[in-house]
FIKOL-947571 format. One line per field, with one value per residue (C-alpha): residue in three letters; x, y, z. Coordinates in nm, 4 decimals. Each point is the difference from the previous one (the first is absolute). Layout:
<recs>
code	[ALA  ...] $
px	[X  ...] $
py	[Y  ...] $
pz	[Z  ...] $
</recs>
This chain:
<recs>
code	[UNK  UNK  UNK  UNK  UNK  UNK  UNK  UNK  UNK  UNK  UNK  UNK  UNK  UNK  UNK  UNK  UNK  UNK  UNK  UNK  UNK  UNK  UNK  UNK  UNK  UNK  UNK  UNK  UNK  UNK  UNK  UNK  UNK  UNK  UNK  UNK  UNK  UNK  UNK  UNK  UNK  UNK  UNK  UNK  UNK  UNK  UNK  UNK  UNK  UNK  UNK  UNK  UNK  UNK  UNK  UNK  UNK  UNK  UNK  UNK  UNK  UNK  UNK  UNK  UNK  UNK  UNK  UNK  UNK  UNK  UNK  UNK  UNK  UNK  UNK  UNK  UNK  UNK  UNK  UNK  UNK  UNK  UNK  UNK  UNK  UNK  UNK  UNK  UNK  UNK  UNK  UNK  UNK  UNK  UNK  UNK  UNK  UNK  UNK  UNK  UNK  UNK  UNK  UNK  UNK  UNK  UNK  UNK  UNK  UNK  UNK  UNK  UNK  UNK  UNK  UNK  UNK  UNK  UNK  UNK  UNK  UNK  UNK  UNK  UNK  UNK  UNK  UNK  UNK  UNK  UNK  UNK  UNK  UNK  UNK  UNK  UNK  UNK  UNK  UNK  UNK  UNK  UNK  UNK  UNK  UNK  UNK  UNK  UNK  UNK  UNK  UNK  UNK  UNK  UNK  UNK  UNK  UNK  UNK  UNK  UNK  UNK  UNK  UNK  UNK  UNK  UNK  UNK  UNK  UNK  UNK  UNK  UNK  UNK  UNK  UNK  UNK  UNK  UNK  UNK  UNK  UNK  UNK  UNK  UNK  UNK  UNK] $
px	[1.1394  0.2432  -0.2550  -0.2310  0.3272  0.0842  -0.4094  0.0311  0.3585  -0.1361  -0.3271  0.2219  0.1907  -0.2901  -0.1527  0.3523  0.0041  -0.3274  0.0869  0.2442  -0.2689  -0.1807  0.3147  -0.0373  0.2338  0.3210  -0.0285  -0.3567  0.0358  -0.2794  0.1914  0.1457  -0.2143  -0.2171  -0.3385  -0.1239  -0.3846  -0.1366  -0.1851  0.3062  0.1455  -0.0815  0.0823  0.3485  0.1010  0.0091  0.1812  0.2656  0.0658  0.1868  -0.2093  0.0523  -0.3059  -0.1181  -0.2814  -0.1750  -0.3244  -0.0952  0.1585  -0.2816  0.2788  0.2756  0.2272  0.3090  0.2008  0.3068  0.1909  -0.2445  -0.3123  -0.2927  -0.2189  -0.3779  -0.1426  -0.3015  0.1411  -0.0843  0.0999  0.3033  0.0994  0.1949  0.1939  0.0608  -0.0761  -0.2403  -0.2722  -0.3611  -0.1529  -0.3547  0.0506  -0.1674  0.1834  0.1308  0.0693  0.2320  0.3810  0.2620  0.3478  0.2728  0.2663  0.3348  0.1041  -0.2788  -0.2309  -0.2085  -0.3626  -0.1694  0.2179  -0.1193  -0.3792  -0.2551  0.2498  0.0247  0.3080  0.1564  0.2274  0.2635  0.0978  -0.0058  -0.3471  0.1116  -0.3218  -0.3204  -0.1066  -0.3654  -0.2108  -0.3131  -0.2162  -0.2652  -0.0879  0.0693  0.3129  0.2356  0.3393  0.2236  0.2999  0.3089  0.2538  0.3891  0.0458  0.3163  -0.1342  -0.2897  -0.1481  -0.2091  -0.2527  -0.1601  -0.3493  -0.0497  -0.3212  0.0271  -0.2804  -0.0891  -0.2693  -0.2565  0.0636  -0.3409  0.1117  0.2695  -0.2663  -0.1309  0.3854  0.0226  -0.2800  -0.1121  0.3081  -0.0646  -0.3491  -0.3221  -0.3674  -0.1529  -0.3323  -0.1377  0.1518  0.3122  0.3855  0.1903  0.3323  0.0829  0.1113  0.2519  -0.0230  0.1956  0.1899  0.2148  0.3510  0.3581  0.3112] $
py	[-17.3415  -0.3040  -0.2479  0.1167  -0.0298  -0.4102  -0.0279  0.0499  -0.1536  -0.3314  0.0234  0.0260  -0.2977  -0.1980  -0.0064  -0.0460  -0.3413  -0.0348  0.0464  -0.2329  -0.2859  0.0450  -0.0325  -0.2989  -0.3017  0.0568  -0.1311  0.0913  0.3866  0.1603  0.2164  -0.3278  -0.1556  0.0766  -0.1646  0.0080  -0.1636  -0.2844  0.2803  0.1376  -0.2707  0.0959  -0.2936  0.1470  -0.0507  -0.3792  -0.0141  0.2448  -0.2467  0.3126  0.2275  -0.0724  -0.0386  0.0352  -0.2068  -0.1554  -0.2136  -0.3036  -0.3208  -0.2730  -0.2964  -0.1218  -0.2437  -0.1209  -0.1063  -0.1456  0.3351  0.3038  0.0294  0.1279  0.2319  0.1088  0.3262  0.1691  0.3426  0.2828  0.3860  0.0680  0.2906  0.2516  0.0902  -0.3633  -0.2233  -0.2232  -0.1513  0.1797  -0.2421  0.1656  0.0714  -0.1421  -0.2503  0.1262  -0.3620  -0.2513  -0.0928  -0.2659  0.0588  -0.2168  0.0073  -0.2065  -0.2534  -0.1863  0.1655  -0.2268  0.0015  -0.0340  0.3253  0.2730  -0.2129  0.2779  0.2787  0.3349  0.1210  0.2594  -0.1226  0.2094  -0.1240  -0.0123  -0.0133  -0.2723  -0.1103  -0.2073  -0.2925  -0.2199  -0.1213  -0.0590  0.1569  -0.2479  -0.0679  0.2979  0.0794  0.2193  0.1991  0.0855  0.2647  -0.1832  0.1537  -0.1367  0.0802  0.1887  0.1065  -0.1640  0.1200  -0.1843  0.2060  -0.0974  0.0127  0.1156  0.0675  0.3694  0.1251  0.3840  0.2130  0.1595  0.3904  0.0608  -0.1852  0.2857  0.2317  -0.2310  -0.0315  0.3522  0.1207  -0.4005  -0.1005  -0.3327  -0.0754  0.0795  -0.0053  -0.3310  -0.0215  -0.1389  0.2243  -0.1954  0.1169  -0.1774  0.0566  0.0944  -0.3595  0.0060  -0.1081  -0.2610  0.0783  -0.2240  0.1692  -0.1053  0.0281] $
pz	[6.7334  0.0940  0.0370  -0.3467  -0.1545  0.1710  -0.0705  -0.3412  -0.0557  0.1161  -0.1846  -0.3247  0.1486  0.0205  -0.2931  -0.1903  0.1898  -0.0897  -0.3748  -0.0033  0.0933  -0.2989  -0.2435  -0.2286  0.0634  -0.1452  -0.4383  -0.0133  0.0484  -0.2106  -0.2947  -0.1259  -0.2262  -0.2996  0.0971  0.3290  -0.0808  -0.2329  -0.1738  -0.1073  -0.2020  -0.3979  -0.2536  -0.1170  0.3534  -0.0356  -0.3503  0.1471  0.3165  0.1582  0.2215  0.3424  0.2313  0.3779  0.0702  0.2769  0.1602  0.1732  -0.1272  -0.1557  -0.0883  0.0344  -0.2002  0.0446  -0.3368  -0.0708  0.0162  0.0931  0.1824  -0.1860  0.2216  -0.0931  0.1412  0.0350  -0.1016  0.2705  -0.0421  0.1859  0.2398  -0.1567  0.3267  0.1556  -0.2675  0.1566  -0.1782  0.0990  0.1442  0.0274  -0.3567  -0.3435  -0.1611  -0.4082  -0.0833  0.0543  -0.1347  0.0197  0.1860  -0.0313  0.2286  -0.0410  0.2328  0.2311  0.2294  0.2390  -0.1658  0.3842  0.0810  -0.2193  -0.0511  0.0755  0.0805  -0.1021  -0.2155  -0.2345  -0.2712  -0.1965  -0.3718  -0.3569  -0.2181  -0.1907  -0.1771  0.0444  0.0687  -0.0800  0.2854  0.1719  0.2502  0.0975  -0.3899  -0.1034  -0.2776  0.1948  -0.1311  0.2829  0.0104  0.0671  0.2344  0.0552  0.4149  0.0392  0.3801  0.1893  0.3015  0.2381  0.2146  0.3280  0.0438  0.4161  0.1987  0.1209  0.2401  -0.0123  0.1310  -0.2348  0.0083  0.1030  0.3174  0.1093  0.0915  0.2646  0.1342  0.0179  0.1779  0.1714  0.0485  -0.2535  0.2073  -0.1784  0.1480  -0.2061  -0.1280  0.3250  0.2318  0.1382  -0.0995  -0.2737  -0.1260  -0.3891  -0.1536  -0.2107  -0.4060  -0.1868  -0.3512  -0.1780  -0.1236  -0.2297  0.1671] $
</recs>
């Protein structure tokens, strides 16, 4: 009965610690803000220049002005648990952050981020030739994600290391091992 009890005492350890990895960064926890997605912005939002928003993507531009850096992103749907951008997602969009001070443009140039801050209005642009109206935010908290190369095995692959011990009988009749798969992941 001892060792159920240690079993299942550091099973609940475990995943506790494991919880705690996907917590959002500290400023960009989830219950915070009003509008979480592009398709949530309504047109009262930008006359009222108060509801505070969560959003996040890859960054398009970058410009450095006399006192603020103007940031373009291709809005992506962010997690709900860690609030990275979904990077296999659809994009909803795009909007302009501006955060105060001076960020290097070659830093955060095809990067993935999440941005905290005020809807403050829009703004008039241009997609290729296209007319363009992007939601403004004013950065209170920016956060810069990672992109790393992970490698995995496919799950169909764990049934040959169970019973093959990784080696599987190829098509010609020789032994090969399971190879494993390359994903791309924020951190």
């Amino acid at each position: 009965m001892i060792k159920r009890g240690f079993f299942f005492t550091a099973l609940l350890l475990t995943v506790s610690g494991l919880v705690g990895c996907v917590n959002p960064p500290q400023g960009l926890e989830k219950d915070e803000f009003t509008i979480q997605n592009l398709k949530d912005i309504e047109a009262d939002h930008y006359a009222c220049q108060c509801k505070q928003v969560r959003l996040g993507g890859k960054v398009l531009a970058v410009n450095a002005l006399k006192d603020k850096t103007k940031i373009e992103v291709l809005s992506l749907q962010v997690s709900s648990y860690s609030a990275k951008p979904v990077i296999d997602g659809s994009s909803n969009g795009r909007f302009i952050a501006y955060v105060a001070g001076f960020v290097d443009p070659v830093s955060l140039k095809d990067q993935y981020i999440t941005v905290k801050g005020k809807l403050t209005g829009k703004e008039t642009g241009k997609i290729d030739q296209a007319d363009y109206h992007y939601p403004v935010v004013a950065v209170d908290t920016l956060k810069q994600w990672r992109l790393v190369q992970e490698y995995y095995y496919d799950p169909d692959d764990w049934d040959d290391y169970r019973f093959g011990f990784g080696m599987r009988w190829g098509r010609f009749g020789g032994l090969w091992l399971a190879q494993p798969k390359v994903r791309y992941v924020l951190q």
